[in-house]
Structure formats: structure tokens, C-alpha cells
N, C-alpha and C positions, 0 to 999 in steps of 0.2 A: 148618709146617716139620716134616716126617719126624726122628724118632729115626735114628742109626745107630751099630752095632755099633762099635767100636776093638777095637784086636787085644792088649787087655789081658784079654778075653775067655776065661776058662775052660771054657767049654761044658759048664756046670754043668745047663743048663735051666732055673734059678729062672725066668727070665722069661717062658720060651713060653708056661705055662700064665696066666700073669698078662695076656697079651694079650687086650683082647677082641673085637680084628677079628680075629684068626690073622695076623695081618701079619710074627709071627716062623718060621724056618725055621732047621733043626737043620744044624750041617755042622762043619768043622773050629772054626771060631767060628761063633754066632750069624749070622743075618741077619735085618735088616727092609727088608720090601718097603717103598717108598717110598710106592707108590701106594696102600697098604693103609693106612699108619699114619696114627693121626688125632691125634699128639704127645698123648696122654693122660699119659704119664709112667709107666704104672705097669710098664712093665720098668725103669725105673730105679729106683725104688725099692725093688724086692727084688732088685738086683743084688748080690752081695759082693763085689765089683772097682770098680764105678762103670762098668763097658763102654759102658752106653746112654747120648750124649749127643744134643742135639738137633743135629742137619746143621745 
């Protein structure tokens, strides 16, 4: 089950680099491709909002 963004999202960036398939994309809030993400967890963990939840 794919991670995805909520719109508690501050587009800080902590996460994108934390990803390690690129499955994150930069925009008004975060985004994760669905098809990329392999639920690793680690954009959630250095979130400072709690944004990334699992879909």
C-alpha cells in the first residue's frame, strides 16, 4: 500500500530526499507516485506535520 501526501503538507522538502525510489514530487504539496512507492515509511518519519500516511 502506497504512502500518500494529506494537505497538512507544508512543502518543506524533508521528505523528497529521504525517498529512495524518487517516488516523491515537489509541487504546491508533496506528491507520491503510487506506482513508485514501495511503503518504506521513511518520508514519514522525517516529516514535521505527519503529511505521509499509508493510502
Amino acid at each position: 500500500m502506497a504512502y500518500k501526501i494529506s494537505h497538512d503538507c507544508i512543502a518543506c522538502g524533508a521528505c523528497q530526499p529521504e525517498c529512495p525510489v524518487d517516488a516523491i514530487s515537489e509541487g504546491d504539496i508533496y506528491v507520491i507516485d503510487p506506482d513508485k512507492c514501495i511503503d518504506c515509511g521513511a518520508c514519514a518519519a522525517v516529516c514535521p506535520v505527519g503529511a505521509p500516511n499509508p493510502a
